[in-house]
N, C-alpha and C positions, 0 to 999 in steps of 0.2 A: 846242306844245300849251298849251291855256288849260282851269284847271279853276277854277269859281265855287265859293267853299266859303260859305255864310252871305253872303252880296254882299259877297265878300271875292275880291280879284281875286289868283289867286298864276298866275304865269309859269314855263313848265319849260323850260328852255334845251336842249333834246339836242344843239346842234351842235357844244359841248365834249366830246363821247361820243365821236365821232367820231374824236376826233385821240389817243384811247386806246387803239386798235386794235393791239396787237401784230400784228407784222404774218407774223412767223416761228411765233407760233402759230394765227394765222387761216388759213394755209396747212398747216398740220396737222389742222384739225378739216376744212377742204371735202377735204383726202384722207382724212381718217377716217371721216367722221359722214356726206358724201358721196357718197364714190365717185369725187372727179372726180382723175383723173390723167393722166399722160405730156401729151400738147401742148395740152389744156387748162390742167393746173396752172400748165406754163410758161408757156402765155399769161396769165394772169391773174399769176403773179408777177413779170413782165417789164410789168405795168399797174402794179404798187407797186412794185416798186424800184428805186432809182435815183432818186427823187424827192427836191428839196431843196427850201428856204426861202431870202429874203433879206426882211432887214427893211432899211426904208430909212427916212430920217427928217433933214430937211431938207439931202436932196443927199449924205449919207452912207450906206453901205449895210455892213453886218453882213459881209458874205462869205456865201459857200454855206455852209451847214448841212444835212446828211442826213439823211435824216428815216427813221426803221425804227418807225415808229409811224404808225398815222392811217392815213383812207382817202378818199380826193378826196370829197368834200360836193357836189362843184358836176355831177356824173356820176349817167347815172341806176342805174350798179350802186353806187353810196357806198352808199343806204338798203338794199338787197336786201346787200350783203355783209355791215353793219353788224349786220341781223337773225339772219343767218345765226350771225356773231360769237358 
């Protein structure tokens, strides 16, 4: 998002928002605030978890790291769950 204040250019980054996502209570509010349950919910929670990370950096890599935060960016429910969030 780009907002012009005075022809002063400021940048709003949202795609660090993303990876804030608790993800044990994002799964509380779409069965709360929602409705959605039984083999919807598990579909969608079997879509987040279990997801990990490796950082790599010249030929070395981190190891798996598991991730219970954040929701895939690059998918087109990341922004629709995000809002939801």
């Amino acid at each position: 998002m780009i907002c012009i204040l005075n022809h002063d250019l400021t940048l709003l980054d949202l795609s660090a928002a993303f990876d804030t996502v608790d993800q044990s209570t994002f799964m509380a509010v779409l069965e709360r605030r929602f409705g959605i349950s039984d083999g919807a919910l598990a579909w969608i929670a079997d879509y987040l978890h279990g997801r990990s990370q490796v950082v790599c950096v010249s030929n070395s890599d981190s190891g798996d790291m598991s991730l219970r935060y954040g929701i895939p960016q690059g998918s087109v429910l990341g922004p629709r769950f995000f809002i939801q969030y």
